[in-house]
C-alpha positions as CSV (number, residue, x, y, z in Angstrom):
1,X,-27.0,-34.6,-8.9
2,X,-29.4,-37.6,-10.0
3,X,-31.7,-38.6,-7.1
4,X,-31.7,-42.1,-8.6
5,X,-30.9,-45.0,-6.5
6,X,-28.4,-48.1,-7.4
7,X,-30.5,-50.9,-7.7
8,X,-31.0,-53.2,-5.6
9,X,-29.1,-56.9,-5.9
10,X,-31.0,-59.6,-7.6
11,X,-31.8,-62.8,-6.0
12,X,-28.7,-64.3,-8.3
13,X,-26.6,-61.9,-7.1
14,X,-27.2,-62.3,-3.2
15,X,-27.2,-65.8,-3.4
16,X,-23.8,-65.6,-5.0
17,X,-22.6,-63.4,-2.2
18,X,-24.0,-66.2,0.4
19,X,-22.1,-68.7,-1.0
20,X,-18.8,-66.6,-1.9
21,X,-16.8,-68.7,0.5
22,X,-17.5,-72.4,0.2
23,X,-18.6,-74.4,3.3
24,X,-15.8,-77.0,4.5
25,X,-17.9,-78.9,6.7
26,X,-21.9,-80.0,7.6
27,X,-22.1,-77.1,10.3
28,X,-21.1,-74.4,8.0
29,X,-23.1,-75.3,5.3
30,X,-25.9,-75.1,8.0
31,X,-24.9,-71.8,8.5
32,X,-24.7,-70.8,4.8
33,X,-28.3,-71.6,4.9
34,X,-29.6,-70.5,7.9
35,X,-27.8,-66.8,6.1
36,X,-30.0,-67.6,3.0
37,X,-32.7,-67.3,5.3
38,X,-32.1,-64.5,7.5
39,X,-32.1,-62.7,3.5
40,X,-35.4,-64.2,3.2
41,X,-33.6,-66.5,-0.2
42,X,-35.5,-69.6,1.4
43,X,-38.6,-69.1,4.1
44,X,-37.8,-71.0,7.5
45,X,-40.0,-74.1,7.0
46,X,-37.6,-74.4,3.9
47,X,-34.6,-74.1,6.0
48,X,-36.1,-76.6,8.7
49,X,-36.2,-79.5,6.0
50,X,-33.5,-78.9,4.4
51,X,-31.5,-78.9,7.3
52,X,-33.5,-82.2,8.5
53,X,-32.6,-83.6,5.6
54,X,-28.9,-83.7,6.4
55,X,-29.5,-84.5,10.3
56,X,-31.3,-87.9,9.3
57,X,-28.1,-88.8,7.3
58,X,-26.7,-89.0,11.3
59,X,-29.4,-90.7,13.3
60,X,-30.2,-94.2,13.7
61,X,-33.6,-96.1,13.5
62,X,-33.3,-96.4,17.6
63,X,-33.0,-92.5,17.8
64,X,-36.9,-92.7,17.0
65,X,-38.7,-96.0,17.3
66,X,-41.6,-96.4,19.4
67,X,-40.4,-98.1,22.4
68,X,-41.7,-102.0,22.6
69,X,-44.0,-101.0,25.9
70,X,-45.5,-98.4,23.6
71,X,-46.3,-100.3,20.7
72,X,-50.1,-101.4,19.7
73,X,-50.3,-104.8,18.5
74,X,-52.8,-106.9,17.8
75,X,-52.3,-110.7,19.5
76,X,-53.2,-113.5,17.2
77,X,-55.2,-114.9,20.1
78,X,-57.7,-112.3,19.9
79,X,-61.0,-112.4,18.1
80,X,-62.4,-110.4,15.2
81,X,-64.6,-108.1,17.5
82,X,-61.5,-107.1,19.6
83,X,-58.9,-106.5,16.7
84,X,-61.7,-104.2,15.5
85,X,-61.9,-102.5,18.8
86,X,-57.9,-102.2,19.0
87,X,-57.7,-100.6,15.4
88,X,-60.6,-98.3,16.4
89,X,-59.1,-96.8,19.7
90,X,-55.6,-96.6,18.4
91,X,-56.5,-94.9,15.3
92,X,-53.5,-96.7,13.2
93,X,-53.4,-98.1,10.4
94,X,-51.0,-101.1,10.6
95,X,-50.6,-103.8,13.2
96,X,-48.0,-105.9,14.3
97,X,-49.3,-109.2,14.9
98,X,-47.8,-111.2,18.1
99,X,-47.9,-115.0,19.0
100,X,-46.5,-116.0,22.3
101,X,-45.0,-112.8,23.1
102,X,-43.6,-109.2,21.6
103,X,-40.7,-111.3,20.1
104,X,-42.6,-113.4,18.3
105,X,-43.8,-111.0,15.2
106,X,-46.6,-113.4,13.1
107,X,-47.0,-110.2,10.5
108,X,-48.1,-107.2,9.7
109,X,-52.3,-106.5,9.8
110,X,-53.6,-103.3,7.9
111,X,-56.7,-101.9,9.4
112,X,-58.6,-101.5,6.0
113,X,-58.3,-105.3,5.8
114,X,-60.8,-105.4,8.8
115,X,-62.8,-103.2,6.7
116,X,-62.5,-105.7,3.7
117,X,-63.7,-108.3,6.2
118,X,-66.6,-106.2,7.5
119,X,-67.9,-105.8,3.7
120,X,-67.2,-109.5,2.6
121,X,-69.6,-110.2,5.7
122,X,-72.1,-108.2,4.9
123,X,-72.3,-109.5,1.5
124,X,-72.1,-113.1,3.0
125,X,-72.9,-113.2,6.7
126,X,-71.6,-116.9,7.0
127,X,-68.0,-115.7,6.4
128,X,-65.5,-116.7,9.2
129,X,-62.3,-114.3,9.6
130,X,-59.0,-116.2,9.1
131,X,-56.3,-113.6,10.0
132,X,-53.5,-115.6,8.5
133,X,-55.4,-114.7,5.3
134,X,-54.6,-111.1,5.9
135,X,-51.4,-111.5,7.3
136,X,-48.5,-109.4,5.3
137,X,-45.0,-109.9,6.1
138,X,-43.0,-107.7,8.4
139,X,-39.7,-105.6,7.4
140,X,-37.4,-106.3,10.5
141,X,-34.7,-103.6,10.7
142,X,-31.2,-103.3,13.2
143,X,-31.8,-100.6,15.7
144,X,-28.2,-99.1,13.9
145,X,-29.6,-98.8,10.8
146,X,-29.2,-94.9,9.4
147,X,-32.9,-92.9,8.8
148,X,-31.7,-91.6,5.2
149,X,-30.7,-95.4,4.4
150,X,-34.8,-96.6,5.9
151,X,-36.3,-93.9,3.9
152,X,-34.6,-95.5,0.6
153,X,-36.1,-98.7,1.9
154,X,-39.6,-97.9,2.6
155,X,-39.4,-95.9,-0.7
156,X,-38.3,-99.5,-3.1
157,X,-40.4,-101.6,-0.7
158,X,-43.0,-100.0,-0.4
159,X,-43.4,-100.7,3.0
160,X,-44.7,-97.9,6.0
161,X,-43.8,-100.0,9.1
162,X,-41.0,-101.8,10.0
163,X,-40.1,-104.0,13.3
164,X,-36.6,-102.7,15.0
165,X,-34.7,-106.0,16.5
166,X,-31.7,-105.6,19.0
167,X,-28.2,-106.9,18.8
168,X,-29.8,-110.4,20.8
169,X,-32.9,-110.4,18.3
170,X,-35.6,-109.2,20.5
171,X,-38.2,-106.7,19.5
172,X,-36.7,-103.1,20.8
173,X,-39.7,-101.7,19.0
174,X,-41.4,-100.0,15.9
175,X,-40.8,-97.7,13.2
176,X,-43.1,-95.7,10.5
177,X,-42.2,-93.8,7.4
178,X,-44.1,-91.2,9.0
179,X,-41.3,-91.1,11.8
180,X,-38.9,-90.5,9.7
181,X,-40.3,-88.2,7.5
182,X,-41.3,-86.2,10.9
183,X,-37.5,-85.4,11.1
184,X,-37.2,-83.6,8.1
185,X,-40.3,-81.9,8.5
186,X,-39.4,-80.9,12.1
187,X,-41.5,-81.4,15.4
188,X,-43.5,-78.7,16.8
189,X,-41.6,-77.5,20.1
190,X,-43.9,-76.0,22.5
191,X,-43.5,-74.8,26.5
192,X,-43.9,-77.9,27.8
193,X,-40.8,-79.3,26.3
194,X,-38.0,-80.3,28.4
195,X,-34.0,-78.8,27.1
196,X,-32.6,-80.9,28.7
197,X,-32.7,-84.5,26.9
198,X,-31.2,-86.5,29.9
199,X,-33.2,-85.6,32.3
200,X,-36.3,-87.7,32.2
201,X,-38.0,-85.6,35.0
202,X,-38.5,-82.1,35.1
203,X,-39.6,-80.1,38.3
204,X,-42.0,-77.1,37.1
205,X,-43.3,-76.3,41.4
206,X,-43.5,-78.5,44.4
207,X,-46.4,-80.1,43.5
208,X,-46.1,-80.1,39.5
209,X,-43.4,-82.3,37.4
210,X,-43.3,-82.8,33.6
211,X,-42.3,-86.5,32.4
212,X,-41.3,-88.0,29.7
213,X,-43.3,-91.2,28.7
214,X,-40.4,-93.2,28.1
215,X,-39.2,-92.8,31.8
216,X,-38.7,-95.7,33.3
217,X,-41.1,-97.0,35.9
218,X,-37.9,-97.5,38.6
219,X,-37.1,-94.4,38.0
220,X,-40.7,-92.8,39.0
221,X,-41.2,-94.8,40.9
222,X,-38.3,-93.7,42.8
223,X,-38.5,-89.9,42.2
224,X,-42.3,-90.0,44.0
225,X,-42.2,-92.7,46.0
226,X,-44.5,-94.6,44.7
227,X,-45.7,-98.3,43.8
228,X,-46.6,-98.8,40.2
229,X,-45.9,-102.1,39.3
230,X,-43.5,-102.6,36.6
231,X,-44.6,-106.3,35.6
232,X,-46.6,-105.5,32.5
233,X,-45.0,-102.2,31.1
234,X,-41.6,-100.7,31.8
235,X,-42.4,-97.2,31.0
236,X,-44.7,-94.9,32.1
237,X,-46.1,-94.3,29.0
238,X,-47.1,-98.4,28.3
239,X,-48.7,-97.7,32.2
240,X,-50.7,-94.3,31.0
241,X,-51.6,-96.7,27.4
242,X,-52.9,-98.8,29.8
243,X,-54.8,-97.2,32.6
244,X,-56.6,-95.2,29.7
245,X,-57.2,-98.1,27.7
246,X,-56.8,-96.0,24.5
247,X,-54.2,-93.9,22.8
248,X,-54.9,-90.6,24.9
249,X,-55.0,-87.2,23.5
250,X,-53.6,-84.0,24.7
251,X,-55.7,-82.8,27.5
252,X,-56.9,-86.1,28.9
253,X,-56.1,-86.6,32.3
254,X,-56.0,-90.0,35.0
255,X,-55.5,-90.6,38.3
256,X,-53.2,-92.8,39.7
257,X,-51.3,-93.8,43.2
258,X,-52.7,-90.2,44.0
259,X,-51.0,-88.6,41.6
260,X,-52.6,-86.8,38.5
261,X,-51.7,-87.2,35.0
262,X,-52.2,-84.9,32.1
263,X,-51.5,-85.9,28.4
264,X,-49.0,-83.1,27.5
265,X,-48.0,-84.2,24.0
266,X,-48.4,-87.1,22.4
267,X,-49.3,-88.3,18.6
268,X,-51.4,-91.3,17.0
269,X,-48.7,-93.8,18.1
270,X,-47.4,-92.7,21.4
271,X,-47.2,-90.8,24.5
272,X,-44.2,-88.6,24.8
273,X,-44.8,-86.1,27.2
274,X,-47.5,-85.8,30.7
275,X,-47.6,-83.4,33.3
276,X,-47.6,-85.1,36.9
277,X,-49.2,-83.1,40.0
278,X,-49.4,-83.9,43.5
279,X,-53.2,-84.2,45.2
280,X,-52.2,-83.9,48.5
């Protein structure tokens, strides 16, 4: 009696075996992959963007913008000194440039054209900053429009921002290449997120709440009874923008209407989640 064993299946022949009976639909093939994995064929951060890949195919551009409260813009009325300052604290790297209002979109402003500016003065201090000079022309997107059709956009244009209009032609809000991309890479999901996706609010004790930034200030102001005044921002995260007077980082904390607020998660655009607890 031989003591050899059979050997064991080559990768050919498992993935064979995985895909024996063809996948009729999306979810199945899902499925098909998510077996590939559990027989270590693909590694999970594999299976994450491949299945991202196929879910982007099925959202639209309004599924992820930044919110128009959120967005950091630069207003055409402002000097050079304070455009510096705004692409400083925000950390961005491209602007939308405003007239009257959020509807009225002038252009697009990178930040290294500052830059440009700062080194064309020091070469000739009598240099005066024209931003129309610098002024690049903004993509302008439907809030419909599908992710996997932007991608192909930003990818022939060229371009890493675009403005998203609604169905009346106002400014709903941004997107980046970098949003989109985020999708197929995956977000990082941590204890502080909420399951539920329609609740904006989430009770943790009697004193402690996680919120999402895009709740509307009604609404909080509603659920806690307080005042914040909803004349400037709509949401709580153009508020938090605000009151910090910089894009805030996890950790950072502010009080308001005696309430404190903690910077839960949030990335080099926005505010997406904040931890809200009682002080009396």
């Amino acid at each position: 009696m031989s003591d050899d064993k059979p050997p064991s299946r080559n990768w050919f022949e498992k993935i064979t075996h995985i895909f024996q009976d063809t996948p009729q639909d999306r979810d199945e093939l899902v499925e098909v992959l998510k077996s590939a994995e559990e027989n270590t064929l693909i590694n999970p951060e594999l299976l994450s963007m491949m299945v991202g890949v196929m879910h982007i195919s099925e959202m639209q551009v309004r599924d992820i913008m930044i919110p128009r409260p959120e967005m950091v813009v630069i207003d055409e009325e402002m000097d050079f000194s304070q455009m510096l300052h705004t692409a400083i604290d925000s950390g961005h790297s491209r602007f939308p440039v405003t007239g009257d209002n959020r509807d009225d979109i002038e252009g697009i402003i990178l930040a290294k054209d500052l830059l440009q500016f700062i080194a064309q003065r020091d070469e000739n201090p009598e240099s005066k900053f024209t931003l129309k000079d610098y002024l690049r022309p903004a993509a302008i997107i439907p809030e419909s429009k599908r992710l996997d059709v932007l991608l192909k956009e930003f990818r022939a244009n060229r371009n890493h921002m675009a403005l998203v209009v609604d169905e009346y032609g106002g400014v709903a809000g941004l997107v980046t290449i970098e949003d989109v991309l985020e999708q197929i890479v995956g977000d990082i999901e941590d204890e502080f997120d909420i399951d539920d996706e329609d609740d904006n609010i989430h009770r943790i004790s009697s004193l402690t709440f996680n919120v999402k930034a895009r709740t509307e200030i009604d609404e909080f102001n509603e659920y806690f009874k307080t005042d914040i005044s909803d004349e400037e921002y709509d949401t709580i995260g153009g508020i938090l923008m605000q009151a910090f007077g910089h894009m805030p980082a996890r950790g950072e904390t502010i009080l308001l209407e005696e309430l404190r607020f903690e910077i839960v998660a949030a990335d080099t655009r926005r505010i997406k989640l904040v931890r809200v607890t009682k002080q009396n």
